[in-house]
N, C-alpha and C positions, 0 to 999 in steps of 0.2 A: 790317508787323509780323513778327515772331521769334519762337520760342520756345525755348527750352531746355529738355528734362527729363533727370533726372539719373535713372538706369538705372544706377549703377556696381556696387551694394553686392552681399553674398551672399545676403540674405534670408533669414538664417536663422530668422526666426520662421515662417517659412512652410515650414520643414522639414516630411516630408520632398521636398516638393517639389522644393526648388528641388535640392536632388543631383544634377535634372535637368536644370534651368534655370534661365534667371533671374525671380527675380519678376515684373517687366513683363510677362513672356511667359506668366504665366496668364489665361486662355480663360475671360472673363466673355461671357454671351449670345452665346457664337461667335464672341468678338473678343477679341484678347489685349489687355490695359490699354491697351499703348503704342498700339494702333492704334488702339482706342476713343478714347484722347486726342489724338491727331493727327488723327482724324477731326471730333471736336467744336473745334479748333482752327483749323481749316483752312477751318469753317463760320464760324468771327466772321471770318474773313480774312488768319490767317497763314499767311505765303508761303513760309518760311525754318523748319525744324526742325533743330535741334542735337540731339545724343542721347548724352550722357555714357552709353559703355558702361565694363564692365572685368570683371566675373565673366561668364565662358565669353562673351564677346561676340563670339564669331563667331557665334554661335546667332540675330543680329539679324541676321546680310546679307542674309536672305531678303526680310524686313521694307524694310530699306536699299534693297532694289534695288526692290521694288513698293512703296513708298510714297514713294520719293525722297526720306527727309532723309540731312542729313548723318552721319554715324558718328564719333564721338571714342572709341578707347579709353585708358583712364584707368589705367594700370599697377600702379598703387599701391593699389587699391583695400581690400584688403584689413585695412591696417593704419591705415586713414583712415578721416575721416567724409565728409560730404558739402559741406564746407566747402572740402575738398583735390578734390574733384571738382567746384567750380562754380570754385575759383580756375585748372585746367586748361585752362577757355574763358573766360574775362574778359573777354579782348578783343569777344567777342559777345556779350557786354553793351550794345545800344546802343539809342537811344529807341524805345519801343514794343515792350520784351521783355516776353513773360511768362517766368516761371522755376515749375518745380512738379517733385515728385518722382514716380517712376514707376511707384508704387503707387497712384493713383488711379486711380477709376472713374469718370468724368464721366458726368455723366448729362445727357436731353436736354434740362433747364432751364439748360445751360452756354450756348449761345449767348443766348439772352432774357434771363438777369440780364445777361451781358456788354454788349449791347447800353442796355440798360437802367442800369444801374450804375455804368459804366466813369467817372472822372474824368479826363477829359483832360488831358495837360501836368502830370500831377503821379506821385509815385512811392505805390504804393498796393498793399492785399491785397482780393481777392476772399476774405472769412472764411468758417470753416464754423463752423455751432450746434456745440458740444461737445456730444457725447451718451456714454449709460450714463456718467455721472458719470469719465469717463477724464483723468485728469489730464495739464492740456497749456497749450501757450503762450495765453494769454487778454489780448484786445484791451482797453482802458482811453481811451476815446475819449470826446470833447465833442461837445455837439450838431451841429457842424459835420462830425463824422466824422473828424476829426482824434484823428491817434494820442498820446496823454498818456504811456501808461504799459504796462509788460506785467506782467502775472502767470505768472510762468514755471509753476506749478503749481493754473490754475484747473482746475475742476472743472463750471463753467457760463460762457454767456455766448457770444463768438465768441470762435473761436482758430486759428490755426494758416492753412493756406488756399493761395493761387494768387497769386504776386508777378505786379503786371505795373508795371513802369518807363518811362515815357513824359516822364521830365523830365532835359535833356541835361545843366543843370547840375548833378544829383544825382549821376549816375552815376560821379564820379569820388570823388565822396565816398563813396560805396557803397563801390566798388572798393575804395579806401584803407585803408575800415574790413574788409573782407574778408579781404583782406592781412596783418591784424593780429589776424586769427583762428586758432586752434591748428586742427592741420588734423586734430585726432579731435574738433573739433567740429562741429555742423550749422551748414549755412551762413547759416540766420536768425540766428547770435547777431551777423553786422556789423549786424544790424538797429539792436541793443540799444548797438553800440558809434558809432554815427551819429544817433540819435534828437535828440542834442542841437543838432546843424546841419541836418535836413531835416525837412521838414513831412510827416510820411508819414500814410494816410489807407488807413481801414478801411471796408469796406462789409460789412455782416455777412448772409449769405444763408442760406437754408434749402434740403435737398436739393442743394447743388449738386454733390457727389461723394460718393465713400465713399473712407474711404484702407482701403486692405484690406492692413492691419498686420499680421492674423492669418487663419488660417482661420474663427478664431470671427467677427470680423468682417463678413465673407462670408454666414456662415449665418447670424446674424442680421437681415444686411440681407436674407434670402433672395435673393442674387444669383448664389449657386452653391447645388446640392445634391450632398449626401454622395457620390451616384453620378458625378458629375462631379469631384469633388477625388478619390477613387479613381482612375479612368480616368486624370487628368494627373497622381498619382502614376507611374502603370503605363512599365514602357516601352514597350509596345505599344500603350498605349492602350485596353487591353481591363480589364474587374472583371468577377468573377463574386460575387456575392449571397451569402452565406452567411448560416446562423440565426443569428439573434441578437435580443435583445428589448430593452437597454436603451440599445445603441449599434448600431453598423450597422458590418456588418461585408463586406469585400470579399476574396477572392482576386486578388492581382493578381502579375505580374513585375516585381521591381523590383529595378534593378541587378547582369540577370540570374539572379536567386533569385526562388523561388515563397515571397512571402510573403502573410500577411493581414493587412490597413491596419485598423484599428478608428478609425470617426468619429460620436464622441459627439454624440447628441441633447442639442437645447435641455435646458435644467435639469437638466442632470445632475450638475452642482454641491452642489444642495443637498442629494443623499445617496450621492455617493462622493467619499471625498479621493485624489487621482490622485496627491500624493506619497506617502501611506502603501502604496497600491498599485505605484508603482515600488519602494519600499523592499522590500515583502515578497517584489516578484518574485526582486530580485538577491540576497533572504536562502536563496530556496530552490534556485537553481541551476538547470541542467537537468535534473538525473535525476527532478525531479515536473516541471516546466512548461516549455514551450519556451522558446528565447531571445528574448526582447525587448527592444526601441528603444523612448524615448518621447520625443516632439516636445511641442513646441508645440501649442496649444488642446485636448492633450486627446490626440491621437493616436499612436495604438500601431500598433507593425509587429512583427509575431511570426512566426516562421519556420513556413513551411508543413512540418507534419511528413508526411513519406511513408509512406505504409503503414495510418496512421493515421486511423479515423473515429471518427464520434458513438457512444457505446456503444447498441444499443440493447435494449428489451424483453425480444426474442427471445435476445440475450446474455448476459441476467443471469443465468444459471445460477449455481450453488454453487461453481464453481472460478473464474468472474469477479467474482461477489463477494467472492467471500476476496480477489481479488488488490486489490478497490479498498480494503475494509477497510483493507487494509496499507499503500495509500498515504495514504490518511487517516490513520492511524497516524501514518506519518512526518512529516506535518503536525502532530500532533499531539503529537509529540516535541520541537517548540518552546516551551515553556515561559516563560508572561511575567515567570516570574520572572528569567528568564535574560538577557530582554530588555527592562529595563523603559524604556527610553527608547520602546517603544511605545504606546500609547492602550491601554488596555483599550477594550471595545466593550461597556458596559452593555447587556444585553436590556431593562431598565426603561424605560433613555432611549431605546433603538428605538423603541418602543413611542411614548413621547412625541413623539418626531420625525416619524414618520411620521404618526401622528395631528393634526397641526399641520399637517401636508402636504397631509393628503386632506381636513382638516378636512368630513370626514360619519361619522355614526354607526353601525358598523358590528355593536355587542354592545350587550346591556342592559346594566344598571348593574349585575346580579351577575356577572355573564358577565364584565365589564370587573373590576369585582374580583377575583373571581378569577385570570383571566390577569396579572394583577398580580402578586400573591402571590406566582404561581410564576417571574414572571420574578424579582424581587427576589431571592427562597430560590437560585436560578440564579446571582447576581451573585456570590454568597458563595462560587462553588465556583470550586476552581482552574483559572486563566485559558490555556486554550492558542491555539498557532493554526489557525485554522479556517478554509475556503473559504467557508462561507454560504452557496454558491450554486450546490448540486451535482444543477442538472438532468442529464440526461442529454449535451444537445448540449456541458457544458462537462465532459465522461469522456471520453476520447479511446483507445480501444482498438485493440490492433496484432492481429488475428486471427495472424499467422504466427507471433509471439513470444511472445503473451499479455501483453505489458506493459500498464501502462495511465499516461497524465498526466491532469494538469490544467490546464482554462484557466480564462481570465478571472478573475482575483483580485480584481477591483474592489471587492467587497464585503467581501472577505477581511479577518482582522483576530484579535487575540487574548479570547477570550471565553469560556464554558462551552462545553464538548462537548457538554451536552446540545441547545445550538440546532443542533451538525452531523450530529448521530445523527438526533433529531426533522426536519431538512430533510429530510434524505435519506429516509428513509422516505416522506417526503408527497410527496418530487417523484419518486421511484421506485416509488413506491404497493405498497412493500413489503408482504409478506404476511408472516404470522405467524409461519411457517415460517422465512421470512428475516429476520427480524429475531431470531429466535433466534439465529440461523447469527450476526448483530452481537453479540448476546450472549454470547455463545461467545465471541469472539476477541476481544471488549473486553469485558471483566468490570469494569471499574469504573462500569459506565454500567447503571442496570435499565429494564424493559422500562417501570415506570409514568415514567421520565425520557423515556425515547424519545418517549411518549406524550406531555409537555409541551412537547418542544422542536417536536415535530411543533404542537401548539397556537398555541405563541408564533411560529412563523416561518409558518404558515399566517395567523395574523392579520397580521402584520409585511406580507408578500407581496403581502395582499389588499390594504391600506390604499394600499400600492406602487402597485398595479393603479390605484385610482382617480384616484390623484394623474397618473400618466400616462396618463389616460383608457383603460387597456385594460380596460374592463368585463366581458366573456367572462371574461378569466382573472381577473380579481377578482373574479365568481361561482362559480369553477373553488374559489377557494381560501376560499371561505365555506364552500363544501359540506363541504370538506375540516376546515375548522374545526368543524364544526358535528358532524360524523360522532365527530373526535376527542375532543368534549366529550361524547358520547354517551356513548363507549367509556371513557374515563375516570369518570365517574357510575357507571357499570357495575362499574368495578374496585374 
């Protein structure tokens, strides 16, 4: 037996990865794909590996030379699909190939269904269960396991999977149909153009790989962690940790620049939209926020600023506050009227979102009235843009110049000032002192507003807190709420 894997493509969904390399060559449990899958290949009995290279594939001779398959590089890769990379080795095409592409993760049920499974003398897939509802090739088969039909866009079922060809008079019909495939297509579509002269046969398996399409992929299968796609971003190999609470955030060297890789935790989908956050980063420029890259599943690479740390406590004095005031300012010198192809970001509907998120009760029923009322009265005032989410680690202050940026916009969006006055105070645990000094230099905003936006985004936070189980700090921000509604009563 043979196999062929087709290793040609750039993998750009795996940006920014592959910058560095090729997809195949990411380091699942200490083994790069390709090798995980020649290792589990080599266990059912194949003798013969072919390895359609072509992005940066000198980076496989190391591979080449201690695992002894063959090396094809494929020149064209770039402007082809993977139909123009299996038509490159055709000729080794012959009975008893598997064929699979060189983003899978084989896992160790691959030799026991193979053994188990396999129908001899005939051309057939090894299928995988479609999962998270992803839309893909779906298998259409009679009780016999005989292939009928495809769904090129199911959504359940088996689909998609591990060619193995073991029938000699197929193969030229295969071939034929290959041939007569556009080569920016993938090489299953000779499947679809051959179906009506070969009897091809589906066995549909569970577990038998993961294709790791994406980074998100990965993490969901938990086959890699965030520290490990950091490190083989890097080009040394090294991440250093940085704070962060609702993505995980790395210092690393990548393509010789000191940048920070941001890799989103599970669910983070359902309360940031990562297009409106690209959109706002490139509306602000650098002079407020560093420059940023965004990839695929999620991930950001931001330029490591020099000079530059977390603000903190000890440096909130009266002449670093004026200077953040002013960049909040200039944030807020965005006007959604100016822009209205953006979303407003209702506080009402926060409020509801979030609350559907943590679904637990966190105010009585006046309490929840109230903070209603005032996000609503909020909604009505005019919309700018705002950070939302100005702890301290996302202030970034230049002791030698006194400048100051901002990071992490994720939350960012166009709404009342009063939610970015009211943050800031509750996550800077401004004193009253200081918050005049906001008064002062923003006069459009009074101090019982600060008071409510501080209300609404302390409850907002908290609700946050549960939903991500971090319970400390969604007690952090009850107290905090609860303090606010004192002080407010009082007023």
């Amino acid at each position: 037996m043979k196999a062929i894997i087709l290793c040609a493509g750039k993998g750009t969904r795996l940006q920014p990865l592959t910058f560095n390399k090729p997809k195949p060559l990411l380091e699942i449990k200490g083994k790069t794909l390709l090798e995980n899958a020649i290792f589990h290949l080599r266990k059912c009995g194949v003798e013969e590996v072919i390895v359609v290279t072509g992005y940066k594939h000198h980076l496989f001779d190391a591979l080449e030379k201690r695992l002894k398959f063959k090396k094809v590089v494929f020149e064209n890769y770039a402007s082809t699909n993977s139909a123009a990379s299996l038509k490159c080795v055709q000729e080794e095409i012959t009975k008893g190939t598997f064929i699979l592409n060189g983003d899978l993760f084989l896992t160790n049920t691959f030799q026991a269904s193979f053994e188990t499974q396999i129908k001899w003398g005939v051309s057939q897939f090894l299928a995988q269960k479609i999962l998270h509802q992803t839309p893909s090739w779906g298998y259409i088969t009679d009780e016999n396991c005989k292939l009928l039909d495809i769904d090129t866009n199911a959504t359940s079922g088996y689909g998609d999977g591990i060619a193995f060809f073991d029938n000699a008079q197929d193969l030229e019909i295969i071939k034929d149909s290959l041939n007569q495939c556009d080569d920016n297509e993938y090489w299953e579509a000779c499947i679809l153009k051959s179906m009506d002269k070969i009897s091809f046969y589906v066995f549909g398996l569970d577990s038998l790989y993961t294709e790791i399409d994406s980074f998100k992929d990965a993490l969901i299968s938990k086959l890699i962690t965030p520290e490990e796609i950091a490190k083989q971003c890097a080009d040394d190999n090294e991440a250093i940790r940085l704070f962060s609470v609702t993505n995980i955030n790395y210092k690393i060297k990548f393509l010789g620049e000191e940048r920070v890789i941001r890799i989103p935790r599970n669910h983070r989908d359902a309360v940031i939209n990562t297009e409106q956050e690209q959109k706002i980063t490139k509306l602000l420029g650098q002079n407020i926020t560093p420059q940023a890259e965004f990839y695929p599943s999620d991930i950001k690479l931001t330029t490591f600023l020099q000079g530059y740390k977390p603000l903190t406590k000890e440096e909130l004095t009266p002449f670093t506050l004026e200077k953040l005031i002013c960049a909040i300012q200039t944030l807020h010198n965005f006007k959604h009227k100016d822009y209205p192809s953006f979303s407003k970001i209702l506080l009402s509907d926060e409020i509801k979102t979030y609350e559907s998120l943590a679904k637990i009760p966190l105010l009585s029923k006046q309490e929840h009235k109230a903070i209603t009322k005032i996000a609503k009265e909020a909604d009505l005032k005019e919309s700018v843009l705002c950070h939302r989410d100005l702890q301290l680690p996302n202030i970034l202050y230049n002791a030698q110049d006194s400048t100051i940026k901002l990071i992490d916009f994720e939350f960012a969006g166009f709404c009342s000032s009063l939610w970015e006055f009211g943050n800031l105070a509750g996550e800077l645990d401004l004193s009253k002192e200081q918050i005049a000094l906001i008064l002062k230099l923003a006069p459009n905003i009074t101090y019982k507003e600060i008071l409510q936006g501080k209300l609404i985004s302390s409850y907002v936070w908290a609700l946050w807190s549960w939903y991500y189980d971090c319970i400390p700090l969604g007690r952090e921000y009850l107290m905090r709420l609860h303090h606010t509604l004192e002080e407010l009563q009082c007023s």
